[in-house]
DSSP file (Angstrom, degrees, kcal/mol; ACC not computed):
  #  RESIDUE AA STRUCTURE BP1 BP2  ACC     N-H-->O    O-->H-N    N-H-->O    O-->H-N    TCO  KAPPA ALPHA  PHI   PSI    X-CA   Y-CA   Z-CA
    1    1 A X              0   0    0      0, 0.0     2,-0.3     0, 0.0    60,-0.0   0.000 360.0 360.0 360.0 147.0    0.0    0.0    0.0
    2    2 A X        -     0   0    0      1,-0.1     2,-0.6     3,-0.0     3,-0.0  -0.609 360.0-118.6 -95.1 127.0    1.3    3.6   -1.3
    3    3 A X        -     0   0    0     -2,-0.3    59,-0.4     1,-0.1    -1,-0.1  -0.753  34.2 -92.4 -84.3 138.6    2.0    6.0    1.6
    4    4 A X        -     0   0    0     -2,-0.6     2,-0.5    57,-0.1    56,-0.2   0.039  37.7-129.8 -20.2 115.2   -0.2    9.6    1.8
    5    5 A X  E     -A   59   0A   0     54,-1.9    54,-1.5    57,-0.1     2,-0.5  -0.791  24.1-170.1 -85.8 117.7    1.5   12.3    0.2
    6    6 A X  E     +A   58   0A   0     -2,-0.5    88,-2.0    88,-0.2     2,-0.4  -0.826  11.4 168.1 -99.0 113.0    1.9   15.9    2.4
    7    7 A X  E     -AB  57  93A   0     50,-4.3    50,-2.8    -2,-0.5     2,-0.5  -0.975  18.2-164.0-136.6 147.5    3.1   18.8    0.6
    8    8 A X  E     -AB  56  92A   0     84,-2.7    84,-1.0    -2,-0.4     2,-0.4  -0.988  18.6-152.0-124.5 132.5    2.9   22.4    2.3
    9    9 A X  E     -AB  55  91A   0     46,-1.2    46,-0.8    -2,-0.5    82,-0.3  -0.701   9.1-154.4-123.5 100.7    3.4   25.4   -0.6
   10   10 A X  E     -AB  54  90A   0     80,-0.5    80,-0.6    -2,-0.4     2,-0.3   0.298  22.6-177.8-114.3 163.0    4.7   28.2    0.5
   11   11 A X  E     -A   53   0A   0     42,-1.0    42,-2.3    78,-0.2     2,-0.3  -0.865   9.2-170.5-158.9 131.4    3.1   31.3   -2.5
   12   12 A X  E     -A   52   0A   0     -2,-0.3    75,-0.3    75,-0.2    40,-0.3  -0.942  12.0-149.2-127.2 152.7    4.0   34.6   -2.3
   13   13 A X        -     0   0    0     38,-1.8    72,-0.2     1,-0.3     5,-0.1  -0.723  26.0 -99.6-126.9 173.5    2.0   37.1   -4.8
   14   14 A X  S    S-     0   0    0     70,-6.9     2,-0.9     3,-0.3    -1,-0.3  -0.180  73.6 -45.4 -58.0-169.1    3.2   40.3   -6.5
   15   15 A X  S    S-     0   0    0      1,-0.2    -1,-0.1     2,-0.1    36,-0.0  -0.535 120.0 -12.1  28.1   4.9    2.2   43.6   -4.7
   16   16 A X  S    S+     0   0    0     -2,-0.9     3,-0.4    -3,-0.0     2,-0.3   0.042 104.9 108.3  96.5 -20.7   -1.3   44.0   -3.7
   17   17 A X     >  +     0   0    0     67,-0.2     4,-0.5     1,-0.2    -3,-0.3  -0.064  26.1 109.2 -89.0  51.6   -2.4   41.1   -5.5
   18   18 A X  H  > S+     0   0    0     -2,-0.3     4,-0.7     2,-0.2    -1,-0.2   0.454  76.5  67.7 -75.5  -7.4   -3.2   38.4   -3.1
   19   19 A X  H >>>S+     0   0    0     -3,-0.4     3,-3.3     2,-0.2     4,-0.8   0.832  97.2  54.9 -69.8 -94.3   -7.1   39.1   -4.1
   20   20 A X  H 3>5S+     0   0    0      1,-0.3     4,-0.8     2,-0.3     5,-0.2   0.672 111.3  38.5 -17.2 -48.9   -6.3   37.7   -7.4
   21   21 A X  H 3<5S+     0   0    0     -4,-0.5    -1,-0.3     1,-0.2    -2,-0.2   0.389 116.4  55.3-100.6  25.4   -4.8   34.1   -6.1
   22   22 A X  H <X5S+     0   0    0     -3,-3.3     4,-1.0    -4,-0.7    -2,-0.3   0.653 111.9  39.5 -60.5 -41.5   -7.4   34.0   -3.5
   23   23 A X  H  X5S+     0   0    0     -4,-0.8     4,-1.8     2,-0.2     5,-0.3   0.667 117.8  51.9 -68.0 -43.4  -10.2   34.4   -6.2
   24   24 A X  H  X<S+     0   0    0     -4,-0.8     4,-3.7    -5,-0.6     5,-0.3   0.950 109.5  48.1 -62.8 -51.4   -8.1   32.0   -8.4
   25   25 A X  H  > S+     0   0    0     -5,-0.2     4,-2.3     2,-0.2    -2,-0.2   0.929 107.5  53.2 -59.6 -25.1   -8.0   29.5   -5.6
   26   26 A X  H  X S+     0   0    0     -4,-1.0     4,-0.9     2,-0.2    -1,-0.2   0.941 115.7  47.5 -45.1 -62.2  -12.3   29.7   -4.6
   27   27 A X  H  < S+     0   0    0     -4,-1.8     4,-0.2     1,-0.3    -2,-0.2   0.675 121.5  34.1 -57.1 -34.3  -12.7   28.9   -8.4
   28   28 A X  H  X S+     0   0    0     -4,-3.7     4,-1.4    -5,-0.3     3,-0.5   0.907 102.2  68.6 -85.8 -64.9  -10.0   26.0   -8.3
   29   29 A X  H  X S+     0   0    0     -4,-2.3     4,-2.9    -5,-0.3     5,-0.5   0.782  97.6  49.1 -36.9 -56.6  -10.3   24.4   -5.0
   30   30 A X  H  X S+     0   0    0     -4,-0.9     4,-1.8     1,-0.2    -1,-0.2   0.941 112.8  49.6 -49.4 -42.6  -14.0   22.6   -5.5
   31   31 A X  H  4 S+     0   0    0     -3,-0.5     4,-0.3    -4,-0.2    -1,-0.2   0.993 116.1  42.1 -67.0 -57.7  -13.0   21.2   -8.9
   32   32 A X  H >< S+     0   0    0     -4,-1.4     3,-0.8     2,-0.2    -2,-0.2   0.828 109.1  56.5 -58.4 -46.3   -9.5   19.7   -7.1
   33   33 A X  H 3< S+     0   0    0     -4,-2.9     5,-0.4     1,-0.2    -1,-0.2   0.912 106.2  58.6 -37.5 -49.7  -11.2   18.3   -3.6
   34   34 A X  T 3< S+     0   0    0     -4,-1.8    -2,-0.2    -5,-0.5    -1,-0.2   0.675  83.0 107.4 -67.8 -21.3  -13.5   16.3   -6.1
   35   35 A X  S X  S-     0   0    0     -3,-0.8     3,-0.9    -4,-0.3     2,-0.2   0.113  88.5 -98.7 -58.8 177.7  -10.8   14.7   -7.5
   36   36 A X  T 3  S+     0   0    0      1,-0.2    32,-0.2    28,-0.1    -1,-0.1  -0.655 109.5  21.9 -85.7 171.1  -10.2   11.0   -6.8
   37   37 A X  T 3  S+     0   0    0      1,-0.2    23,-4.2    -2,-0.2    24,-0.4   0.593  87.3 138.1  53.2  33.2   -7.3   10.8   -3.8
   38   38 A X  E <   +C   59   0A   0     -3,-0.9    21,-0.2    -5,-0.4    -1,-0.2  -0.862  16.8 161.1 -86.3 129.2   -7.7   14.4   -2.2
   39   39 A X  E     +     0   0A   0     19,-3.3     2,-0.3     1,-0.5    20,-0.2   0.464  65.8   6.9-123.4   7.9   -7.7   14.8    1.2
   40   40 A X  E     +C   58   0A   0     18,-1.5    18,-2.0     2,-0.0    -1,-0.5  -0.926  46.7 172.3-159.3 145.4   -7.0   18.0    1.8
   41   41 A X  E     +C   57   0A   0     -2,-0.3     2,-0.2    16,-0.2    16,-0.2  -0.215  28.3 163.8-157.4  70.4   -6.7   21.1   -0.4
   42   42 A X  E     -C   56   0A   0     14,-1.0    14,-0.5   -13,-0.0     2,-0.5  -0.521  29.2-158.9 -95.3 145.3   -6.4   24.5    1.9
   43   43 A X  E     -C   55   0A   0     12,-0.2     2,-0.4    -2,-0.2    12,-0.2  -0.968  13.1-178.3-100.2 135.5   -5.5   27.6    1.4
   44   44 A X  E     -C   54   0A   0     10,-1.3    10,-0.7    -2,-0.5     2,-0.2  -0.971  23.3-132.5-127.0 140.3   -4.4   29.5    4.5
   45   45 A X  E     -C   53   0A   0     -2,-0.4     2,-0.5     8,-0.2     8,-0.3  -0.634  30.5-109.3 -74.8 157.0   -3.3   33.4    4.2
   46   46 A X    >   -     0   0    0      6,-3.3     3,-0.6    -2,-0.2     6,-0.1  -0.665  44.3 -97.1 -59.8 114.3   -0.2   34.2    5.9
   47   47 A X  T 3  S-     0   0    0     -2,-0.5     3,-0.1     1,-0.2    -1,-0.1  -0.023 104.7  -0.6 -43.0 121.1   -1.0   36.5    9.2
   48   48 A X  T 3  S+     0   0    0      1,-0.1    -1,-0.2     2,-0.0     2,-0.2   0.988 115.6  88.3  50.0  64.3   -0.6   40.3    8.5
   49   49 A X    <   -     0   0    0     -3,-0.6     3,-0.3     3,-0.1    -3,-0.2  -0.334  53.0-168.9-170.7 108.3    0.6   39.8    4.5
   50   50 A X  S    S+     0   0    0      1,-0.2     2,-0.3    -2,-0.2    -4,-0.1   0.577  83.7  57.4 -49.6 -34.1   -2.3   39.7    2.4
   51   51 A X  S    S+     0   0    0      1,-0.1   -38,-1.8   -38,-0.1     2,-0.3  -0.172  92.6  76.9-101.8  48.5    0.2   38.5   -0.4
   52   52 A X  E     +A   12   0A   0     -3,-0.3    -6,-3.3    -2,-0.3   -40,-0.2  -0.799  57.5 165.6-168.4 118.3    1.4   35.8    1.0
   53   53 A X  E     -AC  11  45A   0    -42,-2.3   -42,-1.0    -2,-0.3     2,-0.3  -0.413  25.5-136.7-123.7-173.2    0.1   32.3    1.5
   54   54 A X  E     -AC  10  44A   0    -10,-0.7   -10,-1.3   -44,-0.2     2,-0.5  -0.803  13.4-161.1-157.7 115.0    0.2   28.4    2.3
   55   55 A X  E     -AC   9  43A   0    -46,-0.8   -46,-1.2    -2,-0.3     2,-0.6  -0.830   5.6-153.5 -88.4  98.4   -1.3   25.6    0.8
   56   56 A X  E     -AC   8  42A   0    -14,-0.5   -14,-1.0    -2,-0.5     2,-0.4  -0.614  13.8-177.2 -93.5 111.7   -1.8   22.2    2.3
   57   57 A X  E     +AC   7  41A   0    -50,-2.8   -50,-4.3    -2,-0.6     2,-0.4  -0.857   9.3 177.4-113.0 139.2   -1.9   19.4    0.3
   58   58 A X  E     -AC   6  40A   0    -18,-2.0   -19,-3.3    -2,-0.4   -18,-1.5  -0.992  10.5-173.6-130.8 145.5   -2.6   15.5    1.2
   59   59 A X  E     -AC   5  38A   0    -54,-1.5   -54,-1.9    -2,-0.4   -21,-0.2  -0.981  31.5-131.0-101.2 125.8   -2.9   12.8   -1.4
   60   60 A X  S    S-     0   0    0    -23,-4.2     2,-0.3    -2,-0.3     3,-0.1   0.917  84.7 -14.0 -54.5 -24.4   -3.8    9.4   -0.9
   61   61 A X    >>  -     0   0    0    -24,-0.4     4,-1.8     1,-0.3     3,-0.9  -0.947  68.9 -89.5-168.5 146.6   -0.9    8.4   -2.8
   62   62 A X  H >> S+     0   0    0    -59,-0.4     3,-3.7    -2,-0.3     4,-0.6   0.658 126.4  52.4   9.0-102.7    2.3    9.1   -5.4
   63   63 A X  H 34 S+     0   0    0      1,-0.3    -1,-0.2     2,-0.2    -3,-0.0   0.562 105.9  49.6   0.8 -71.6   -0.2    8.2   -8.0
   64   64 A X  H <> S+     0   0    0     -3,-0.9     4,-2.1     1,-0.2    -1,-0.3   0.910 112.0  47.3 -40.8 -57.6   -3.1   10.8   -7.0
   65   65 A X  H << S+     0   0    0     -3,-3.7     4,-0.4    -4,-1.8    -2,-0.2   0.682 107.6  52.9 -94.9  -6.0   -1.0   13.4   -6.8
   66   66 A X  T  < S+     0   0    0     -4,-0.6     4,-0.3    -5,-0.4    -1,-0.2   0.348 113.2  52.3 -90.9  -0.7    0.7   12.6  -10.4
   67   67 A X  T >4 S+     0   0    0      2,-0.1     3,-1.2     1,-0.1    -2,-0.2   0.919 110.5  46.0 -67.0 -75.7   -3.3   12.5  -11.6
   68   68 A X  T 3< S+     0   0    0     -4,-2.1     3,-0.5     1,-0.3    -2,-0.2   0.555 105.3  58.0 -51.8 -27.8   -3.9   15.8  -10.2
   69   69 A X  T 3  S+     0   0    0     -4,-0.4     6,-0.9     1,-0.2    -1,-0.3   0.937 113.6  40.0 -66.5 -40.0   -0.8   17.4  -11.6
   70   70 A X  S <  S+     0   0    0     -3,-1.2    -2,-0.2    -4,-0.3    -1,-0.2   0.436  81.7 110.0 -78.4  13.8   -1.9   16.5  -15.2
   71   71 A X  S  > S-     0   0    0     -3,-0.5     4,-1.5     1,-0.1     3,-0.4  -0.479  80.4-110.8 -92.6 172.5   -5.2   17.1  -15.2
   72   72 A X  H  > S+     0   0    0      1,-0.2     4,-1.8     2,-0.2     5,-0.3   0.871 108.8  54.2 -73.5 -33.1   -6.2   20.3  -17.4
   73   73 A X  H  > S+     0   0    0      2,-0.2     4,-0.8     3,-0.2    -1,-0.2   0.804 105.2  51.3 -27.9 -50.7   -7.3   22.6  -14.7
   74   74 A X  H >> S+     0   0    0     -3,-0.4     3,-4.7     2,-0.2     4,-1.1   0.954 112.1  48.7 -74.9 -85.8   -4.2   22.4  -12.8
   75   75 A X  H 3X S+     0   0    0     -4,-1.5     4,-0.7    -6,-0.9     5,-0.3   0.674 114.7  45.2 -28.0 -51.2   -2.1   23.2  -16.2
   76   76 A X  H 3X S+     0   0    0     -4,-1.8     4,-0.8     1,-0.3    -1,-0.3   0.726 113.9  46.5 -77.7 -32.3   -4.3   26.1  -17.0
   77   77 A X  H <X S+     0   0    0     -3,-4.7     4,-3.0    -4,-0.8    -1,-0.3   0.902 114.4  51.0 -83.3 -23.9   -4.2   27.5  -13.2
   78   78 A X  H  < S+     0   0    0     -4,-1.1    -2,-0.3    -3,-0.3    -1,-0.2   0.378 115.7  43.9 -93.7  -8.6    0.0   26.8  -13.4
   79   79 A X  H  < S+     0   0    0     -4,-0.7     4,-0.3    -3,-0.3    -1,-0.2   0.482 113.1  54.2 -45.9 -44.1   -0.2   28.9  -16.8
   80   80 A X  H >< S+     0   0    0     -4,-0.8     3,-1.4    -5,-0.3     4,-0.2   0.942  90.7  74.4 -68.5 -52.1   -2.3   31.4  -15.3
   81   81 A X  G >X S+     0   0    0     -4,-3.0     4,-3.3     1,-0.2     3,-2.7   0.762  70.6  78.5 -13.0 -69.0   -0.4   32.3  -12.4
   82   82 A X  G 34 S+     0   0    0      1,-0.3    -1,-0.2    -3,-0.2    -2,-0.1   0.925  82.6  67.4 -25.2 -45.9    2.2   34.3  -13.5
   83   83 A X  G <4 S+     0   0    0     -3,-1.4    -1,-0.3    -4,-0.3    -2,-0.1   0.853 118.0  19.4 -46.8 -50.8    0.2   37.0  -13.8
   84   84 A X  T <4 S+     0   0    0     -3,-2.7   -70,-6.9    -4,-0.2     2,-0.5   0.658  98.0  94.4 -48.5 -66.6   -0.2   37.2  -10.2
   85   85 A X     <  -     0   0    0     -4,-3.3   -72,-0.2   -72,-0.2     4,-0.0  -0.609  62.8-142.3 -84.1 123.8    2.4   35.4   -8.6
   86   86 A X  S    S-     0   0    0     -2,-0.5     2,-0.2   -74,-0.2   -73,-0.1   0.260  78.0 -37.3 -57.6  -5.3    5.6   37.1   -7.4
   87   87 A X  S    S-     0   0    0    -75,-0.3   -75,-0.2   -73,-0.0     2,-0.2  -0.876  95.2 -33.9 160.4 167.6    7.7   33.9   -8.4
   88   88 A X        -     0   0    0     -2,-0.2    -2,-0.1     1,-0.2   -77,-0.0  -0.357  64.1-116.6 -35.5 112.3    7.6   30.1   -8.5
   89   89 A X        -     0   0    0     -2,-0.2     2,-0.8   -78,-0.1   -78,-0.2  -0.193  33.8-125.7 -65.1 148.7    5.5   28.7   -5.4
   90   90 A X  E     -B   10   0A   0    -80,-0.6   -80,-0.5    -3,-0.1     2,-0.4  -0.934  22.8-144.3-107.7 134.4    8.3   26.7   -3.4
   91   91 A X  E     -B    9   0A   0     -2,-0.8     2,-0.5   -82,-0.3   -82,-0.2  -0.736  14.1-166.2 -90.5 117.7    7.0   23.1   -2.9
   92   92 A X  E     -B    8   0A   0    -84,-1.0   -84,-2.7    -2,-0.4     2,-0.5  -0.780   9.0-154.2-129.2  96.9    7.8   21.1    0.6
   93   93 A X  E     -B    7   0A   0     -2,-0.5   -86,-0.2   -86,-0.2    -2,-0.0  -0.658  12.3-143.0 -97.8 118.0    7.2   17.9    0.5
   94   94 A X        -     0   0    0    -88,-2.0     2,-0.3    -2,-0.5   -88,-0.2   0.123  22.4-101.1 -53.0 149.4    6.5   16.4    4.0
   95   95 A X        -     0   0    0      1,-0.1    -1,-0.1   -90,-0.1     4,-0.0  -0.602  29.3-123.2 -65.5 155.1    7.6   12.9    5.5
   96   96 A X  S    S+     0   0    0     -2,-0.3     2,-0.2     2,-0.1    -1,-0.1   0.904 100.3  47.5 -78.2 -56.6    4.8   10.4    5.4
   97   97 A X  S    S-     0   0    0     -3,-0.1     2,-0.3     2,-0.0    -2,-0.1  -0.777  90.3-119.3-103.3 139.4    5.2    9.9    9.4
   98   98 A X        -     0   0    0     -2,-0.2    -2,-0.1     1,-0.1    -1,-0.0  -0.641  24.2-136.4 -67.9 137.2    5.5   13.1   12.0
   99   99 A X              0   0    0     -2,-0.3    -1,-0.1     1,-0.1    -2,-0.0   0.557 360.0 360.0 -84.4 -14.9    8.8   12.7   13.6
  100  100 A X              0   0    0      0, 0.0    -1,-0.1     0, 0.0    -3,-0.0   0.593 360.0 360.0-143.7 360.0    7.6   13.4   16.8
């Protein structure tokens, strides 16, 4: 059995436009939740920085989360970004087990 994949992704947006990947993310979230092997898909803002966020993602597995990368939604929000986003989200992909 494939262990659950944990990724936390750090997004920082230009300028004043944290609206914009909050708006992106409403539209996006429903559609990604629905998929098969989501178990979480959060946005959280960072406290006092409107442009600056953190995403929590779990996947049931490897697999799931190499569905979810390909599907056309995700390409078309990972084209879209730019526009918004200040840079390249940094990706941190958790261990499977908390270490304490």
């Amino acid at each position: 059995m494939s262990q659950p994949v944990q990724l936390v992704i750090l997004i920082t947006t230009l300028p004043g436009r944290g609206s914009e990947q909050a708006a992106a993310f409403e539209r996006l979230a429903p559609v990604v939740r629905a998929e098969p092997g989501c178990l979480q898909y959060d946005l959280h803002q960072v406290s006092g920085d409107p442009d600056r966020f953190v995403l929590i993602e779990r996947w049931e597995s490897e697999a799931a989360l190499a569905a979810h990368d390909a599907t056309a939604h995700m390409v078309e929000a990972d084209a879209a970004s730019p526009a918004f986003r200040a840079g390249p989200a940094e990706v941190v992909r958790l261990v499977a087990q908390p270490v304490a």
